[in-house]
MIGUKOL-247904 format. One record per residue (C-alpha): chain; y, z, x. Coordinates in nm, 3 decimals, decimal comma. Each point is the difference from the previous one (the first is absolute). Example, Ala and Ser with C-alpha at 12.3 -4.5 7.8 and 13.67 -1.06 7.14 Angstrom:
BEGIN
R|c|py|pz|px
R|A|-0,450|0,780|1,230;
R|A|0,344|-0,066|0,137;
END
This chain:
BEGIN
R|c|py|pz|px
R|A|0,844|2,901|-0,018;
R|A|0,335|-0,129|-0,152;
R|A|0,065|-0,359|0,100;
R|A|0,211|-0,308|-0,168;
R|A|-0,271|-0,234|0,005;
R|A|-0,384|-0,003|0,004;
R|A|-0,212|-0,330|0,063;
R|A|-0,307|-0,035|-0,038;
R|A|-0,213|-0,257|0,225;
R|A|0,109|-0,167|0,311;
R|A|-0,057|-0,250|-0,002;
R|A|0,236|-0,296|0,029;
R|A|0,161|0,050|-0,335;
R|A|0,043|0,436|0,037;
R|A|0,121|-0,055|0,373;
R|A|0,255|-0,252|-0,095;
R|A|0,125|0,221|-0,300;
R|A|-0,002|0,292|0,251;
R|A|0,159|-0,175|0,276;
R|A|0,287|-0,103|-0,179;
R|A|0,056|0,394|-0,178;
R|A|-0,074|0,201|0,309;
R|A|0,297|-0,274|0,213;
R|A|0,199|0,106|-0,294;
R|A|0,035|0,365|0,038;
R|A|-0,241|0,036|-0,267;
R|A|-0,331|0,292|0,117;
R|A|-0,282|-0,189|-0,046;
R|A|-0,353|0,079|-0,042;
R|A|-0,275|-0,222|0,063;
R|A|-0,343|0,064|-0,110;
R|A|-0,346|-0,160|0,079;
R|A|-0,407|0,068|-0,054;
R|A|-0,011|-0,160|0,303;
R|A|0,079|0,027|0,360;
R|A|0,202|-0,298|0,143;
R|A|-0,074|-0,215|0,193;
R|A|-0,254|-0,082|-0,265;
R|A|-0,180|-0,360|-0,116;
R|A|0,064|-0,204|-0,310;
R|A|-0,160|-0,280|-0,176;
R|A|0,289|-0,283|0,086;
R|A|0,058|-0,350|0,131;
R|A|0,260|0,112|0,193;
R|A|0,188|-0,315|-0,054;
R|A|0,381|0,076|0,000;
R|A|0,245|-0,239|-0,165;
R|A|0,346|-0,076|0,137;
R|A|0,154|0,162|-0,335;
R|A|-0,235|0,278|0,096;
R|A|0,101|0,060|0,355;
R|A|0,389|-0,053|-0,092;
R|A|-0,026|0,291|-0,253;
R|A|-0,080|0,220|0,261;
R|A|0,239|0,270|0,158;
R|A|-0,133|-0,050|0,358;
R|A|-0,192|-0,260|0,240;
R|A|-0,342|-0,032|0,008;
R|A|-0,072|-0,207|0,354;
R|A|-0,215|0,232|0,161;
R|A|-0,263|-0,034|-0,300;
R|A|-0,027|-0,341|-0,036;
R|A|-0,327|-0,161|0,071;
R|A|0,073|-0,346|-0,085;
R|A|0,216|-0,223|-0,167;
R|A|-0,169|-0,296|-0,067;
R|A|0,175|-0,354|-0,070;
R|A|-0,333|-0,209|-0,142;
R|A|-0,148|0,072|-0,341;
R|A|-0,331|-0,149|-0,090;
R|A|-0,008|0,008|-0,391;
R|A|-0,333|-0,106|-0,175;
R|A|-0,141|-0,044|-0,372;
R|A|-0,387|0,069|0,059;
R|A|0,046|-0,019|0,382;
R|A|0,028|-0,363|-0,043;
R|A|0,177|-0,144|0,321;
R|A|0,391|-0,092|-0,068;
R|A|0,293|-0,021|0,292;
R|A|0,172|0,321|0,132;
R|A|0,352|0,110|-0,114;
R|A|0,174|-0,029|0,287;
R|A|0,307|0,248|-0,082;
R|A|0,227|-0,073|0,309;
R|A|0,017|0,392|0,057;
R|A|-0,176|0,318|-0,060;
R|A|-0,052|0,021|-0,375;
R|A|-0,148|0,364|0,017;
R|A|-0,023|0,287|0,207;
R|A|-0,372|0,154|0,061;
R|A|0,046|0,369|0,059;
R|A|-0,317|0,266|-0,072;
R|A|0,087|0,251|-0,274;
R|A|-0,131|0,288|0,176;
R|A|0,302|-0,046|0,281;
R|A|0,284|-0,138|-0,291;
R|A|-0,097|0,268|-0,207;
R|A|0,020|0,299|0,296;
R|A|0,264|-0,195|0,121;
R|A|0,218|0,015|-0,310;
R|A|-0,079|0,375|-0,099;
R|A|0,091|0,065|0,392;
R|A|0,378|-0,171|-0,053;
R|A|0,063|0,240|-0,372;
R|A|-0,131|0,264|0,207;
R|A|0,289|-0,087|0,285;
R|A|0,269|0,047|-0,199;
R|A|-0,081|0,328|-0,165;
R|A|-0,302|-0,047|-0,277;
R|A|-0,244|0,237|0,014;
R|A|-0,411|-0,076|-0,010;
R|A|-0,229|0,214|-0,141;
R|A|-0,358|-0,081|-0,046;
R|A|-0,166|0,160|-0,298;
R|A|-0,316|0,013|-0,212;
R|A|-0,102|-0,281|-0,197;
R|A|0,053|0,151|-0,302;
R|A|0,317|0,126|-0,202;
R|A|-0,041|0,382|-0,149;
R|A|0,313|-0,034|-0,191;
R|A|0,326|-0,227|-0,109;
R|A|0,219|0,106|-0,203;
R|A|0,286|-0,242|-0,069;
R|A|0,286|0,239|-0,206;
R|A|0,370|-0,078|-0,027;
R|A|0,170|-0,054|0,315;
R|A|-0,275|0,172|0,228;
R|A|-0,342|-0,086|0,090;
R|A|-0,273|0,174|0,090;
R|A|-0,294|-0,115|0,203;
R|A|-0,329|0,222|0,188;
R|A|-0,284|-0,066|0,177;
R|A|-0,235|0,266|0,125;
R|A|0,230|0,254|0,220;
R|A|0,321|-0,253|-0,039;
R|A|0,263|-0,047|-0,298;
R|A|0,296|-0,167|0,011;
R|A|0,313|0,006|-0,238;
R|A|0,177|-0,313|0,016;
R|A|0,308|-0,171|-0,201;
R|A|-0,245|-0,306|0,041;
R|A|-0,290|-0,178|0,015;
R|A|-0,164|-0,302|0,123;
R|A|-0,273|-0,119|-0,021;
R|A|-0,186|-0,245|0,251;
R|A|-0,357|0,139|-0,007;
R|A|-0,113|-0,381|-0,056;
R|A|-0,212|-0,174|-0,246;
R|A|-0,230|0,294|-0,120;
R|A|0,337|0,215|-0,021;
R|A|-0,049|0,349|-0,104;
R|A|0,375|0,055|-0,103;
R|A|-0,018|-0,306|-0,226;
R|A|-0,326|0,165|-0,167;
R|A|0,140|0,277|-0,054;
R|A|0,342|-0,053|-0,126;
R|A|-0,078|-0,353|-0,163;
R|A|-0,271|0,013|-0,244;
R|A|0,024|-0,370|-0,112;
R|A|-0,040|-0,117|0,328;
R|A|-0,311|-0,198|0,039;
R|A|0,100|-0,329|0,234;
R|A|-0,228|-0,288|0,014;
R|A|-0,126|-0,022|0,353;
R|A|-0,033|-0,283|0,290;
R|A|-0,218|0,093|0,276;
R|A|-0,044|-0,100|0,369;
R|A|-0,274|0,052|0,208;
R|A|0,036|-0,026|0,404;
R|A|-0,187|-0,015|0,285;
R|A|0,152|0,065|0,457;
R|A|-0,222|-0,237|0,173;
R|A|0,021|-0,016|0,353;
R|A|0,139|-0,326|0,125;
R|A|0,135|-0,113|0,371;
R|A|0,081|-0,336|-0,056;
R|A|0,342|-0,030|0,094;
R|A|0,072|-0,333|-0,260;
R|A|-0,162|0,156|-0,314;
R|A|0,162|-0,141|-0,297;
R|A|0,178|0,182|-0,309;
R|A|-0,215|-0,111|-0,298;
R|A|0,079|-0,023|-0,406;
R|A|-0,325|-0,103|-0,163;
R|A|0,032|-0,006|-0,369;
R|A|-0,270|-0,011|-0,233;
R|A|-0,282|0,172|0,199;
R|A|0,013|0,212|-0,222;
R|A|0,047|-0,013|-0,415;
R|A|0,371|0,088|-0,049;
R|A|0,085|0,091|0,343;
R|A|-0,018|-0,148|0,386;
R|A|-0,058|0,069|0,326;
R|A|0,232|0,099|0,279;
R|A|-0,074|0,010|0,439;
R|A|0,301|0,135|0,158;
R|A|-0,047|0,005|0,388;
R|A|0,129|0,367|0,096;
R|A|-0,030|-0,075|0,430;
R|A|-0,366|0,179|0,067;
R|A|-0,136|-0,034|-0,352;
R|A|0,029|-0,222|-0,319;
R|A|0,076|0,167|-0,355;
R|A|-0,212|-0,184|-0,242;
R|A|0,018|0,088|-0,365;
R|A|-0,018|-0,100|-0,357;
R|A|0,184|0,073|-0,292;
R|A|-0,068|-0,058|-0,350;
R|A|0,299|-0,032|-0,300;
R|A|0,056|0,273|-0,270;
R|A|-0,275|0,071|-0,193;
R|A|-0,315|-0,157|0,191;
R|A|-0,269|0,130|0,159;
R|A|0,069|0,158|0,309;
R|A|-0,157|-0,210|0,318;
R|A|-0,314|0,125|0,143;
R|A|-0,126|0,086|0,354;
R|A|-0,231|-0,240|0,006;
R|A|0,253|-0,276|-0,085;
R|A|0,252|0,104|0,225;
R|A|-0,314|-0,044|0,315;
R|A|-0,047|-0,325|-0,162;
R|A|0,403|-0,085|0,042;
R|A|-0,039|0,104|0,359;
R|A|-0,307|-0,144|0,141;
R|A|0,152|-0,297|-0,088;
R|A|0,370|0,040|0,109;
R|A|-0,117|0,190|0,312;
R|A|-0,379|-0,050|0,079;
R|A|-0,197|0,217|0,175;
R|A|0,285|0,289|0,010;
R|A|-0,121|0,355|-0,190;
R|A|0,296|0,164|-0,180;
R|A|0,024|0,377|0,130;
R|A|0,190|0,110|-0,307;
R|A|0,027|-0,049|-0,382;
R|A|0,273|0,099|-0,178;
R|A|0,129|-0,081|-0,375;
R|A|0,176|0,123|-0,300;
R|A|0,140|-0,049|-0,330;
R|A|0,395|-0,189|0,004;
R|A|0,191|0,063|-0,289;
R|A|0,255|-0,270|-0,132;
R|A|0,060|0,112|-0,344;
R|A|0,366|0,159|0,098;
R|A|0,187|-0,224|-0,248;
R|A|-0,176|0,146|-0,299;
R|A|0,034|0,407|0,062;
R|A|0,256|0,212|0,073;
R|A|0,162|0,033|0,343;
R|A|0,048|0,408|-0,061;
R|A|-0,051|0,259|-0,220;
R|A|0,323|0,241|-0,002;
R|A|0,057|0,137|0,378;
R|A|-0,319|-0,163|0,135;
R|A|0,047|-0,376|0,104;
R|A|-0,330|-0,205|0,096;
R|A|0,054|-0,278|0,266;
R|A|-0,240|-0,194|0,236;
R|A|-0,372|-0,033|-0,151;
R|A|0,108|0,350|-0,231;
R|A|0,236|-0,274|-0,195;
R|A|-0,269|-0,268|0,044;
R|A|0,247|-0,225|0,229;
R|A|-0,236|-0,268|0,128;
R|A|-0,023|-0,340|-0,081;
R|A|-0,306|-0,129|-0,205;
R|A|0,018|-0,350|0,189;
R|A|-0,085|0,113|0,374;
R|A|-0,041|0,368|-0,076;
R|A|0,286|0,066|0,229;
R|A|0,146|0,345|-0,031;
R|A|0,181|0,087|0,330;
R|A|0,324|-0,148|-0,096;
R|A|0,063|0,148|-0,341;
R|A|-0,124|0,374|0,166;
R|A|0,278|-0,053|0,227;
R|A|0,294|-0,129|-0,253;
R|A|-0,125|0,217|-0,275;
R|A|-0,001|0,330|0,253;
R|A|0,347|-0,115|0,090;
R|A|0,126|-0,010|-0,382;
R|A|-0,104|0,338|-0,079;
R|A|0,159|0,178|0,300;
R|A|0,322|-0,222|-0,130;
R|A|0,024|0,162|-0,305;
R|A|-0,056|0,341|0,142;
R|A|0,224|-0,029|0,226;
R|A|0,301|-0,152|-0,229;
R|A|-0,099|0,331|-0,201;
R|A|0,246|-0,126|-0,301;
R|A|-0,257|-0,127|-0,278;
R|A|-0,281|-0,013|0,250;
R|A|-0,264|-0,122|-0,291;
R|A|0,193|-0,246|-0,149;
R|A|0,106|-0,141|0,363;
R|A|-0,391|0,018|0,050;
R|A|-0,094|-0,179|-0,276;
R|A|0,226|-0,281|0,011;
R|A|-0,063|-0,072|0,379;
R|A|-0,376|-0,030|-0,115;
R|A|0,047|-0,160|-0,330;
R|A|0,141|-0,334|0,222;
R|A|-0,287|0,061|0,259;
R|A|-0,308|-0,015|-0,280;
R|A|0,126|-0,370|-0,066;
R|A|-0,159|-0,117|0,314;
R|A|-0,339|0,159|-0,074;
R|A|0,011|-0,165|-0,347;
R|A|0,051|-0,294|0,109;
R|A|-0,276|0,019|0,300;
R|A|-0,228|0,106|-0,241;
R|A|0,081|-0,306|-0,201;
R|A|-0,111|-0,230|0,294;
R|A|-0,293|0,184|0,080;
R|A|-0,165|-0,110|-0,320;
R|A|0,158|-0,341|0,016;
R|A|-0,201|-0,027|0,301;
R|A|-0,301|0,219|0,003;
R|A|-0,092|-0,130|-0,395;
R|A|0,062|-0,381|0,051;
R|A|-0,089|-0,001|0,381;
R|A|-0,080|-0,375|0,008;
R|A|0,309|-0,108|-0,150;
R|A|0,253|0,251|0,154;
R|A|-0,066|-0,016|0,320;
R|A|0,126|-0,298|0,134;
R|A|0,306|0,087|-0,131;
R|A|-0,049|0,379|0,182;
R|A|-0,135|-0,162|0,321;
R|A|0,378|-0,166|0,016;
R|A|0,164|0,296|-0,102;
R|A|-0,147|0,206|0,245;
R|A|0,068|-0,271|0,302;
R|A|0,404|0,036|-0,096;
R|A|-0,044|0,384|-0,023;
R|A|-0,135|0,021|0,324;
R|A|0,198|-0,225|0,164;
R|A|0,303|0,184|-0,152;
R|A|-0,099|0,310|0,150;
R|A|-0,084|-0,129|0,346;
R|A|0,374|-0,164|-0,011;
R|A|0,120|0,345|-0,111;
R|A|-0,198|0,160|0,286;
R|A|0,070|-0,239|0,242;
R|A|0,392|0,038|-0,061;
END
């Protein structure tokens, strides 16, 4: 197969890249180990900046958008942020994620589901070469969006070894109609604890910062029996985030890494959705322009890194000198919130 542009994973970051190529004229390939709609280890907590960065509505996914945050240090009791307005949207990946790959797919990008593992890449001049068992593709480009345990990256980037957060997540099933969005930090060493109410069930999770041990099973039914007692969880779910994207490259010739590939998620919250989205977008720019293509690349994600730097500077501000920081983050986060329910709101 000859085609302009192969991604692979989509996921949020390959179907935004792909959406934006295949609108352009572009023939687009997208390819997956998976068949969509498929589950992913996620929050599913959307931003503002994260819903304005996409290319088309999301209403029919939304599950909630709540307007009340209870944030904790040790679950000790402290008043609600009242935000004035939703300050994030609760959406399930397994719909955003089919939902997105359905909308590249609408305006001309192709799916292919493959086998997990890549026979051959060859990455020579101005052509590429990718196969799988009984498929190969030859392709101008290629990106990559195959996540945090990227093959691409392993095999075209040989000093790649990011340092790791990791989340851990339970679906428990919930009716309660009032169940409240939850940010408990310091249940766990270096991390917290999230309950975002998803209409039918609650996601309740916990992450832990770069470099610590990754939260156990056991300690996640500990989280829940007390933020939702007597409810079982149906369905566990976790994986490695990386946030190291402002210390590797963003490409290596013709193949450009975005979304968890490039290691775009923040070390603070773990939050990764956002910078899949923008970081897709900037690759398919600078395909598209199709002038200096790597250069435009590079520059566009040169500016982007500085917010991961700095995010990873306030998650050890925080996590390292929790009793002292944060007071300081609890007010932060109240005029963060509030901003987005404002921004929501308007």
């Amino acid at each position: 197969m000859e085609v302009d542009v192969v991604i692979v994973g989509a996921g949020p970051a390959g179907s935004a890249a792909a959406y934006d190529l295949a609108y352009s004229g572009l023939r687009v390939i997208i390819v997956d180990r998976k068949n969509f709609p498929r589950d992913k280890a996620c929050g599913g907590g959307l931003t503002h900046k994260s819903i304005e960065a996409l290319r088309y509505p999301l209403d029919s996914l939304i599950r909630s958008e709540p307007s009340v945050l209870k944030m904790t240090r040790r679950l000790k009791p402290e008043a609600d942020i009242h935000t004035g307005g939703a300050f994030l949207t609760m959406v399930t990946r397994l719909e955003f994620d089919n939902h997105a790959l359905q909308q590249a797919i609408s305006v001309g990008a192709q799916f292919i589901k493959v086998p997990k593992c890549i026979n051959t890449l060859i990455n020579n001049g101005n052509r590429s070469r990718i196969e799988w068992d009984g498929l190969a593709i030859n392709t101008r480009w290629i990106i990559a969006a195959d996540g945090a345990n990227s093959q691409i990256r392993r095999i075209t980037d040989h000093n790649w070894h990011p340092p790791q957060a990791f989340a851990l997540e339970a679906i428990v099933p919930f009716s309660a109609t009032k169940a409240e969005t939850c940010l408990d930090f310091g249940v766990i060493k270096d991390g917290y604890g999230w309950v975002f109410p998803k209409g039918d069930h609650l996601n309740i999770g916990l992450y832990t910062a770069c470099g610590r041990p990754a939260p156990s099973k056991e300690l996640l039914n500990n989280y829940i029996a007390q933020k939702a007692p007597g409810s079982i969880a149906r369905q566990y779910m976790g994986g490695p985030i990386p946030t190291h994207c402002y210390k590797s490259e963003s490409r290596q010739g013709h193949i450009l890494y975005i979304g968890d590939a490039a290691g775009f998620s923040d070390n603070l919250f773990g939050e990764g959705i956002y910078g899949a989205i923008v970081s897709g977008q900037m690759a398919a720019a600078a395909i598209i322009k199709n002038e200096t293509p790597e250069e435009d690349y590079d520059k566009a994600i040169a500016a982007f890194k500085g917010r991961y730097q700095y995010m990873n500077m306030l998650a050890k501000a925080l996590y390292q000198y929790m009793p002292l920081t944060y007071p300081l983050f609890h007010w932060h986060m109240t005029r963060l919130c509030k901003h987005e329910g404002l921004q929501r709101k308007t």
